[in-house]
C-alpha positions as CSV (number, residue, x, y, z in Angstrom):
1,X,23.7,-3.5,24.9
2,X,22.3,-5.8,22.0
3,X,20.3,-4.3,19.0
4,X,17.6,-6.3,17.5
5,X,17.1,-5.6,13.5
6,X,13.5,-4.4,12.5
7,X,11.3,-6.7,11.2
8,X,9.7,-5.7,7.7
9,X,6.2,-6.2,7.7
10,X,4.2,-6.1,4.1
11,X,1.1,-4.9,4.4
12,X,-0.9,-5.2,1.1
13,X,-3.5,-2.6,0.3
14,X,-7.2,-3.8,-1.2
15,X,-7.6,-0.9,-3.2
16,X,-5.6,-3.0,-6.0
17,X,-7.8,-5.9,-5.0
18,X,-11.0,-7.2,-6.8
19,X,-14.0,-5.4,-4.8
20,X,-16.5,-7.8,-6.1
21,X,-14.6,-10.6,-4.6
22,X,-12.7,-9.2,-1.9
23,X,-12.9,-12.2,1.0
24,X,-11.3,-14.1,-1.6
25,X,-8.6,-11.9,-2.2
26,X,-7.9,-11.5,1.2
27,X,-7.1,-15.2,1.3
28,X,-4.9,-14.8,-1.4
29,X,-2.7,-12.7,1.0
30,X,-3.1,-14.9,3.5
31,X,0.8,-14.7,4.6
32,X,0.5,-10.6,5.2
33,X,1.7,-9.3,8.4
34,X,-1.5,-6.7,7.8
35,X,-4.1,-6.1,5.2
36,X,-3.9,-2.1,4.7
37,X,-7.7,-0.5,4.0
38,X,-8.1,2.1,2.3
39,X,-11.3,4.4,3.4
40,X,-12.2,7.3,1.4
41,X,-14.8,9.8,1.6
42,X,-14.1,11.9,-1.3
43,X,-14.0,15.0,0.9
44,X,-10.6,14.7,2.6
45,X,-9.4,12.7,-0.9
46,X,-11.0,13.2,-4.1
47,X,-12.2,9.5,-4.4
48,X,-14.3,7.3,-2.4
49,X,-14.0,3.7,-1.5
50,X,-15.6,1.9,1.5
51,X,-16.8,2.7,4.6
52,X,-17.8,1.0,8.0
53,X,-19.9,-1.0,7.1
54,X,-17.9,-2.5,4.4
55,X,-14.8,-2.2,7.1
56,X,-16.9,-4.3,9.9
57,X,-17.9,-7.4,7.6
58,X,-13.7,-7.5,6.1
59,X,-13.0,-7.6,10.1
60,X,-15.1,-10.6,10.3
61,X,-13.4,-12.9,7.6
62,X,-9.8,-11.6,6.7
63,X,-7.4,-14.5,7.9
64,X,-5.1,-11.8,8.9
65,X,-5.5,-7.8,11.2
66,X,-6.6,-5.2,9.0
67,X,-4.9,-2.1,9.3
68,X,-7.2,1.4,8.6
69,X,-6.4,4.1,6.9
70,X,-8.6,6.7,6.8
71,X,-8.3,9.0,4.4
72,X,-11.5,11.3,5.7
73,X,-12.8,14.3,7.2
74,X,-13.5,14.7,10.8
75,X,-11.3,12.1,12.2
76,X,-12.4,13.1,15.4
77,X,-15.8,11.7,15.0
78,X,-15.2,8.5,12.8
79,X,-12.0,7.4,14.0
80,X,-13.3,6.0,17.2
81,X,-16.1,4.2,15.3
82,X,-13.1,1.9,13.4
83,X,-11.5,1.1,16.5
84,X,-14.9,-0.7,18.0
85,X,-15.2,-2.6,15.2
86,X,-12.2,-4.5,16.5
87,X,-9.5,-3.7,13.8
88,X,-6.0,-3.9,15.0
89,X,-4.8,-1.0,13.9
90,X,-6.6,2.6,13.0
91,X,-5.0,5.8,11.0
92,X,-6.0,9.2,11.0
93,X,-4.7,12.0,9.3
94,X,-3.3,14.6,11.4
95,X,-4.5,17.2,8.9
96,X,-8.4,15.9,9.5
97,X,-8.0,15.7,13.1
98,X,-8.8,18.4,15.8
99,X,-7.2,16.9,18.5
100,X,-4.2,14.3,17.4
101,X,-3.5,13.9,20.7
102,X,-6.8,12.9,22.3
103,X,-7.5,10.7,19.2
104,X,-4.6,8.7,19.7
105,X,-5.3,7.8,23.0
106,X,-9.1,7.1,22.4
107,X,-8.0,4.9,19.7
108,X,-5.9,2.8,22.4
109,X,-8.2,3.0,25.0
110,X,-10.9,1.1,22.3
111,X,-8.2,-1.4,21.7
112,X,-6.8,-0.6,18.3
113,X,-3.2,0.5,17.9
114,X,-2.5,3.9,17.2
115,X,-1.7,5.4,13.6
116,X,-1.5,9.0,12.7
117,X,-0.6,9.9,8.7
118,X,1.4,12.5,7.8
119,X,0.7,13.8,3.5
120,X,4.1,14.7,1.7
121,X,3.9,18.4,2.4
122,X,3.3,18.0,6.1
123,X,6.3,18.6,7.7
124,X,7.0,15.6,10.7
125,X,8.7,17.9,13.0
126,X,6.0,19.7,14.4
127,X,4.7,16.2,15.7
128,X,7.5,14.5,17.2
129,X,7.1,15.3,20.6
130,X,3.6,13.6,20.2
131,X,5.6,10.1,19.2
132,X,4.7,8.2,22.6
133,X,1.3,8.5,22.3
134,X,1.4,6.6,18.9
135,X,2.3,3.2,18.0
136,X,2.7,3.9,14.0
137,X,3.6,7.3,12.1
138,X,2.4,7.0,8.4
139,X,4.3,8.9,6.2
140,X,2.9,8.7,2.9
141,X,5.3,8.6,0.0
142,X,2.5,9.7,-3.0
143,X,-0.4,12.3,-2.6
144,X,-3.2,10.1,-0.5
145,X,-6.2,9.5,-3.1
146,X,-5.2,7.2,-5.8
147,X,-2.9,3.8,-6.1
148,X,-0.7,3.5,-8.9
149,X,1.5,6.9,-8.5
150,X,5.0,6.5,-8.9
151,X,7.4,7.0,-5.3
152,X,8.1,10.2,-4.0
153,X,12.2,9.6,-3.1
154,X,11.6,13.4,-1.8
155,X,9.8,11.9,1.0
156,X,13.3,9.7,1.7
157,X,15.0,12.2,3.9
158,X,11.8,13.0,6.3
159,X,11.3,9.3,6.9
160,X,15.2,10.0,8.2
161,X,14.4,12.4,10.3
162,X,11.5,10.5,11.8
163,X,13.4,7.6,12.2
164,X,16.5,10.0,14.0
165,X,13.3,11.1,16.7
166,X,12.2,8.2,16.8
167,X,15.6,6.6,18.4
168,X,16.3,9.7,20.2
169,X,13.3,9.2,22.0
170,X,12.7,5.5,22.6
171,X,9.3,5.3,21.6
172,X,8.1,2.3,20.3
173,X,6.7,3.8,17.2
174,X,6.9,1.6,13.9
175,X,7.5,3.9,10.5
176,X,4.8,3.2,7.9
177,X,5.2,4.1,4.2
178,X,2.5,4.0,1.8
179,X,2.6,4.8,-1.9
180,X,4.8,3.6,-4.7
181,X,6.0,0.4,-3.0
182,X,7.9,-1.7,-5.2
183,X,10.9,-4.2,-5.3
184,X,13.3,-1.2,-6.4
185,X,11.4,1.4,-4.2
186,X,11.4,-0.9,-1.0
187,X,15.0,-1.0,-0.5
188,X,15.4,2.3,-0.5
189,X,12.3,3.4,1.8
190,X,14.2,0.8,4.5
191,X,17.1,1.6,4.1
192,X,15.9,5.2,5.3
193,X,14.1,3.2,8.2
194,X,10.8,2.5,7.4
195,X,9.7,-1.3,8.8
196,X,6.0,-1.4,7.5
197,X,5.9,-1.7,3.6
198,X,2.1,-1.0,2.0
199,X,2.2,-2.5,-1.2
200,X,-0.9,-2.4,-3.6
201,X,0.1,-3.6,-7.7
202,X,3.2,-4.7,-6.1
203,X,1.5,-7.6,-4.3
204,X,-2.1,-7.8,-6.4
205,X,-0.8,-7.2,-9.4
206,X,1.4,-10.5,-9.5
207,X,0.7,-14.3,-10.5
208,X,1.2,-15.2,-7.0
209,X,0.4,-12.3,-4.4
210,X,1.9,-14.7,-1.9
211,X,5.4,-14.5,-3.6
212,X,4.9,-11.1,-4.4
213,X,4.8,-10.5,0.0
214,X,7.4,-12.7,0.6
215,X,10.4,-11.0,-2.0
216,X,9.3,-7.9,-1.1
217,X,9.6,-8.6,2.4
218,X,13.0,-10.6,1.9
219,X,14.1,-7.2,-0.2
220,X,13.1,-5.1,2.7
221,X,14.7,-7.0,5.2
222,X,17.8,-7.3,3.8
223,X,18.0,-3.6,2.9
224,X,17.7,-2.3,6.4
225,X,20.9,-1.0,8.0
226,X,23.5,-0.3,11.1
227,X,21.3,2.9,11.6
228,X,17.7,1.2,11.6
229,X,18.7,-0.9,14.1
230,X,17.5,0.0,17.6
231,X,15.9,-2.1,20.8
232,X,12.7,-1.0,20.9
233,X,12.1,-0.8,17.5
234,X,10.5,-4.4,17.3
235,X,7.4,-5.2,14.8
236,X,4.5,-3.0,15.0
237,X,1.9,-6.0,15.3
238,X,4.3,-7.5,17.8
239,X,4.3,-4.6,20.1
């Protein structure tokens, strides 16, 4: 049987962006596979961003999906209300959500693609048999809350592991990483297998954000290996 590499999807975060002017920076990103948002409540995450509102008007104009992370309490509840607004992807935090399970597949059934976030001391093994209900597993590689924090290499061997399960299982689950995403840091954070790259000062804080997407995601690319390589591991937005 054939193996098809992993494709490495950039997915630029606005919390780097200009929030005055932030249909225009979404253009300047224009050749994204995803934009990442951001959505805090300063309960889950000691700061606070935007909310739905915000989240349903960025849906309207962004030339490309928008990928949700929500960084809130009571997942349960709000969740849900990201997937209606038609985003194409939507992120919980396993640590806000009563029922990870259920979420996941209320988050399909409304049309969005399925995330679930794990921070850096939540262990991924307790979740792996959950891995066919998702179509992403977030594993964040800073403390969620702030951008700007260096890369947690301690996080290297867990995105490992969840790549092993992943392969062992034949889910079609893409590996996210968000936090510290640089040129240096992106090679190493594929080479463990992670395929979907967030990338906030790396992309917005560049001349160009366009170049900025397309070395990192040349870097990324290049850097995946013999053991990333797997059939069903195809893009996350192609899946």
């Amino acid at each position: 049987m054939s193996v098809s590499p992993l494709k490495c999807c950039i997915n630029p975060s606005i919390l780097s962006a200009d929030f005055v002017n932030l249909e225009a920076e979404l253009a300047r990103i224009a050749n994204a596979d995803a934009v990442h948002v951001d959505v805090m409540d300063n309960h889950f995450v000691p700061n606070l961003t935007i909310g739905l509102p915000v989240v349903e008007r960025l849906q309207k104009v962004s030339p490309v999906p928008l990928d949700a992370h929500l960084m809130i309490a009571d997942a349960d509840r709000w969740a849900p209300l990201y997937a209606d607004a038609g985003l194409d992807s939507v992120t919980f935090h396993v640590e806000a959500a009563n029922a990870p399970i259920k979420l996941a597949r209320e988050l399909r059934a409304r049309g969005a693609k399925a995330g679930m976030a794990l921070r850096p001391t939540t262990p991924v093994e307790p979740y792996l048999d959950m891995l066919t209900e998702l179509d992403m597993l977030l594993i964040m590689t800073v403390e969620p809350g702030f951008g700007g924090q260096s890369f947690l290499d301690v996080m290297l061997p867990k995105i490992r592991r969840a790549r092993a399960a992943i392969e062992g299982s034949g889910a079609n689950v893409a590996i996210q990483v968000d936090g510290g995403i640089t040129e240096e840091t992106i090679t190493r954070a594929a080479e463990a297998g992670a395929n979907i790259f967030v990338a906030g000062s790396a992309v917005y804080g560049r001349p160009s954000p366009e170049d900025a997407i397309e070395s990192l995601r040349t870097k990324g690319q290049l850097a995946f290996t013999p053991t990333t390589l797997h059939p069903n591991n195809i893009a996350f937005q192609e899946a």
